[in-house]
N, C-alpha and C positions, 0 to 999 in steps of 0.2 A: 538815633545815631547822628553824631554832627556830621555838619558838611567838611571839615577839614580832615576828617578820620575817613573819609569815601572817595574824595577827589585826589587828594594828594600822595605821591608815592615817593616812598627816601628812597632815593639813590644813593645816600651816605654809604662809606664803607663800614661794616660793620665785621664779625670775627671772622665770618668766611671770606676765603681768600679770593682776591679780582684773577676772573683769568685775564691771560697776559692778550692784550690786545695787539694786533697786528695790522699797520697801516698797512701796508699791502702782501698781497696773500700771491702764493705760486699755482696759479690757475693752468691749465695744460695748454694754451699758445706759451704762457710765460716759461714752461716747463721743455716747450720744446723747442724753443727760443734759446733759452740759453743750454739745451743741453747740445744746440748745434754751435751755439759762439765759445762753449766750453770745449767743443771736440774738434772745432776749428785754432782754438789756443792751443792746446796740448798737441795736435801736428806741428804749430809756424813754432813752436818753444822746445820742442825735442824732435825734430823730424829730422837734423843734421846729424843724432845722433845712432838714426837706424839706416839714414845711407846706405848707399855700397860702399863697399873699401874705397873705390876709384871715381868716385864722385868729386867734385869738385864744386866747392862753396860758394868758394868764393868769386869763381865765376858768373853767380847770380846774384850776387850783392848787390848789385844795382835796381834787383827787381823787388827787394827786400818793401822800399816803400809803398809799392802797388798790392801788398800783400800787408802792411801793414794798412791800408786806406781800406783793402776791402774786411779789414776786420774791425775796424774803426764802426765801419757800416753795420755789422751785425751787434756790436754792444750798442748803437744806438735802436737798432730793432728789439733786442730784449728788452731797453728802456719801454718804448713805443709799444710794444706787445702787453707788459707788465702794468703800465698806467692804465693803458684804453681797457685790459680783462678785469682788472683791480675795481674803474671806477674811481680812480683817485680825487676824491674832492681835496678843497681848496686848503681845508687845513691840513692834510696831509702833504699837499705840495710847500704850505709854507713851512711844518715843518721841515722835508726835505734842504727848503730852499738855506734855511735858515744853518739845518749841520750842518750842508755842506759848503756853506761861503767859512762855517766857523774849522773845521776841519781844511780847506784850504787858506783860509789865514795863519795856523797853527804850523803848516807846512813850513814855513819859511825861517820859523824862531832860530831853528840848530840847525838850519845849511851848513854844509859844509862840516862842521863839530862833531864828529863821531856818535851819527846815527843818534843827535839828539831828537827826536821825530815824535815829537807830543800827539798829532793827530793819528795815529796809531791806535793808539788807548781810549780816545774817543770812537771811533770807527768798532773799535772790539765792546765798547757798550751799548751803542748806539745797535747795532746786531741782534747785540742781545734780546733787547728790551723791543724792540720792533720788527723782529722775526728777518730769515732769511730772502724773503722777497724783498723789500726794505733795505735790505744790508747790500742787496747786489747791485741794486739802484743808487744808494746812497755811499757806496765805494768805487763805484763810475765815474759818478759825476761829483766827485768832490776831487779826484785824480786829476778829471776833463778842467774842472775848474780853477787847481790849484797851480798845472799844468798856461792857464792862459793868465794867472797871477805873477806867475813867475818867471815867465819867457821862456817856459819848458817845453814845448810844441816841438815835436820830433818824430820820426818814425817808430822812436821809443815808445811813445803816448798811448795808443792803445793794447800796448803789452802792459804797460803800468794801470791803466784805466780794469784791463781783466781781472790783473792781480789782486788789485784793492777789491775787486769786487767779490772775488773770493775770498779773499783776507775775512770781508767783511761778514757775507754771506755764510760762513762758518762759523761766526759767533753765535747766528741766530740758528743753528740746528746743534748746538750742544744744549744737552739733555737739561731737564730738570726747568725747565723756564718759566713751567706758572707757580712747582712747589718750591725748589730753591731757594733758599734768600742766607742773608748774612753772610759771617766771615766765610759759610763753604762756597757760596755762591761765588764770593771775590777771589780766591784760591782757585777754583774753577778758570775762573775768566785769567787768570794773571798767570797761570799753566798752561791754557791755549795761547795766551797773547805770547808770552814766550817764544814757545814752539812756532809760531804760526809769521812771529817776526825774520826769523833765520827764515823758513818756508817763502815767503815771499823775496827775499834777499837772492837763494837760491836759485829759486824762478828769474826773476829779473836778470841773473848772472846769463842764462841762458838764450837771451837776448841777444849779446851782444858778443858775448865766446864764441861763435862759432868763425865769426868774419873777422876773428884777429889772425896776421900772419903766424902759420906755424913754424916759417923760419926764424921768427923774430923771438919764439920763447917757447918752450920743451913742456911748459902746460896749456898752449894754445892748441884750440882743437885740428885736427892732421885728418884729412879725407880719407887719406891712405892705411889708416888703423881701423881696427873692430871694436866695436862698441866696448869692452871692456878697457880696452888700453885708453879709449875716450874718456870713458868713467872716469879713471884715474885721473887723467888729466886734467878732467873738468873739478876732481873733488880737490886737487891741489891750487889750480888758480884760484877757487874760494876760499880755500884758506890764505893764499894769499895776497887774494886782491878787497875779501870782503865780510874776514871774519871778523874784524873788530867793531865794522860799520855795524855789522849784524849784531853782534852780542850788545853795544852800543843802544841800539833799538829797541834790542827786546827786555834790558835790563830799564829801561826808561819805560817802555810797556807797563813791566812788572809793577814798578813803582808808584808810578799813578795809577794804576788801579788799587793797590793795597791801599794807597793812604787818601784817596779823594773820588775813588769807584764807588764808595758804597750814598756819598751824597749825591753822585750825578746821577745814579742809577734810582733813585729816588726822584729824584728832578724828573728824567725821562718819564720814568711811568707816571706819574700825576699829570703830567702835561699829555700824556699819552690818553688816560681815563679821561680827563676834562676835554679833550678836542672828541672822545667818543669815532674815532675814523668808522666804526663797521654799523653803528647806529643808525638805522632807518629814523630819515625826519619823521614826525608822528604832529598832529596837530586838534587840538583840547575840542570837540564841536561843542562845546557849550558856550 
């Protein structure tokens, strides 16, 4: 038996399919990490809307920022929780490092332009292809980043930093991720990317509606209403402050996925298999 037939092992891909590697995995701090920054979002982003009638808002608008800093704080602990249980070596941080400086460059092409927002479509494959722990981290900090690119720093900032990370974070738990592939795989993604672009536009809406004056406009949210008459209200200022922005996004979503999804998605996973993130080093004792 020769020596090169006993030493040597192909890693080559051959017709079995690679399963889908996953630079970082959701270990249970990482799980109970964000399912507290997730339950701490979904209070400070609809909590206005289960009030009492006779509550008043905007009387604490002022504290709005202190509640936005201490939320700030827990997406940096699901960071922190997610890296340190993960184990993230070095090439998985560069990769991270590397979407997300490209995804906050990306940011700024369609400012302003009707929700022209390319990094969107990156972030929804980027998910994909590197699982939902990945996706929650890498639509954080490409927010956090894009946010200090752009001179976006606000008490906005960490509602946007969760958003994305959900955005994100939801690409990589739709089904099918190590059999999928081809044009159902890109219909998949460009059907969630849709959906999920309105979805975060919505969210973000509820930001900032609740601390506009309600004398000043009849779909500004009103302390003094039940949640239903809220609804309403809240479902007509989006259409009228942010549905073109949204449909804008998500039709742009759509697009670069169909027509340049299925090469980056390629790209992603071969730089995914060749950096090898869950491979134990091993080393030859001969």
């Amino acid at each position: 038996m020769s020596a090169p037939e006993t030493a040597v092992h192909d890693s080559r891909p051959h017709s079995r399919p690679h399963p889908q590697a996953r630079a970082i995995r959701l270990g249970p701090r990482s799980v109970a990490a964000l399912a507290l920054v997730s339950a701490t979002g979904v209070a400070g982003f609809a909590w206005p809307l289960f009030a009492g009638p006779g509550s008043q808002v905007s009387a604490h608008a002022q504290d709005a920022p202190w509640l936005f800093a201490g939320l700030l704080v827990l997406l940096v602990a699901v960071v922190a929780a997610t890296i340190s249980e993960s184990g993230l070596g070095p090439k998985a941080v560069a990769m991270l490092g590397v979407l997300a400086a490209t995804g906050a460059a990306l940011r700024p092409i369609g400012a302003g332009t009707a929700g022209i927002e390319p990094m969107f479509f990156l972030m929804v494959l980027s998910g994909r292809v590197l699982g939902p722990g990945f996706g929650f981290v890498l639509g954080s900090v490409t927010m956090f980043a894009s946010a200090l690119l752009t001179g976006g720093v606000g008490p906005w900032m960490p509602f946007q930093m969760l958003a994305m990370g959900w955005f994100t974070m939801g690409a990589g738990l739709l089904p099918g991720a190590d059999r999928l592939r081809g044009r159902g795989e890109l219909l998949l993604l460009a059907g969630y990317g849709f959906l999920a672009a309105f979805a975060y536009g919505t969210v973000m809406n509820l930001a900032g509606w609740p601390f506009m004056d309600a004398l000043a406009s009849n779909v500004a949210f009103d302390p003094h209403s039940a949640v239903p008459a809220n609804l309403a209200r809240f479902l007509a200022y989006c259409l009228a402050t942010s549905l073109g922005w949204d449909l804008g996004r998500a039709v742009v979503t759509v697009v670069l996925t169909l027509t340049v999804g299925g090469t980056l998605l390629k790209a992603l996973r071969r730089a995914t298999r060749r950096a090898a993130f869950e491979s134990p080093v091993t080393f030859d004792p001969r």
